[in-house]
N, C-alpha and C positions, 0 to 999 in steps of 0.2 A: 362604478366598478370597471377597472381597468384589467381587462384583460384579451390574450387573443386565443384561448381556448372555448371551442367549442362546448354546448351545453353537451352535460353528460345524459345520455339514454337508458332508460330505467326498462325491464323487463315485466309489460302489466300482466297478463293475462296469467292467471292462479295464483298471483303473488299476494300475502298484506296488502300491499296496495290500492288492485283489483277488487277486494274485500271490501276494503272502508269504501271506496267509491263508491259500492254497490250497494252498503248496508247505511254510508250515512251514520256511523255509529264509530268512535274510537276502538280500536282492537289492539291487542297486544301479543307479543312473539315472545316467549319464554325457553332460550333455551338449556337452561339447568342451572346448576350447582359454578358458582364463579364469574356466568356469564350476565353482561348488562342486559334487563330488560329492555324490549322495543316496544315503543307505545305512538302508533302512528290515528292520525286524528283527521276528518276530511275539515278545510277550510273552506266554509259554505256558505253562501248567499244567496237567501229564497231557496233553499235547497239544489243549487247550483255548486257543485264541486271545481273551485279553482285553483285549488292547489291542494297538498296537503303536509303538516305540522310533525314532524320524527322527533322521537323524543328518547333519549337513552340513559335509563335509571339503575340503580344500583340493586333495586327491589320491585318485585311487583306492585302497582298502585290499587289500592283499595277503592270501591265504588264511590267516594266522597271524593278522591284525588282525579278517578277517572272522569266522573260530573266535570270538578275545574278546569281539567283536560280538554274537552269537546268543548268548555265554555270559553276558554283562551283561544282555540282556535278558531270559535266565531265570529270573536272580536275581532281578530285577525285579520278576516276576511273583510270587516269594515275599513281597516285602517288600509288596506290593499287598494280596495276599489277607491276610498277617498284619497287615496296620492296616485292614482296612477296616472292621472294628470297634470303633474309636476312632475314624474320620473318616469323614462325606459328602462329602469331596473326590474322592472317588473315582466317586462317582454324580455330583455336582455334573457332573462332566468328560461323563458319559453324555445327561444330561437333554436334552432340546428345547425343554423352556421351564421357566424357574424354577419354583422348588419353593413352594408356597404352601397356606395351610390352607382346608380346605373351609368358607363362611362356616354361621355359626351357624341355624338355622332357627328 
């Protein structure tokens, strides 16, 4: 990933966000009539939250969509830790400010 902007900072504390982290459980944000569903999902290993999975539907998901839901984003969380040894894409996505070398003294 080629870029030179900074990662963006999410607001946790009361958000969805905050939630899933804390419950470990997919949640969703419905706000009415026209708008997409948000269905955020924690990406988990050993019960270790390392990221998590946003998903914007056209509809509410029913308990069988939401099951798939949590269950894709645990896989997820496999495919994560098994490349993160072949890629800094994965820190890339954590960083706060681009990654750079210390200059020479």
């Amino acid at each position: 990933m080629d870029t030179d902007e900074p990662a963006r900072r999410i607001a946790l504390r009361g958000s969805l966000y905050d939630n899933v982290i804390r419950i470990q459980q997919p949640s969703t944000e419905d706000k009415g009539e026209g708008a997409l569903v948000r269905i955020v999902a924690p990406v988990t290993n050993r019960r270790e939250a390392i990221g998590l999975l946003e998903l914007f539907l056209p509809a509410a998901a029913d308990a069988e969509e939401m099951r798939e839901i949590g269950e894709t984003a645990h896989a997820l969380a496999y495919i994560v830790i098994a490349n993160r040894s072949y890629t800094d894409v994965y820190q890339w996505g954590r960083r706060t400010i681009p990654l750079s070398l210390a200059p020479l003294a």
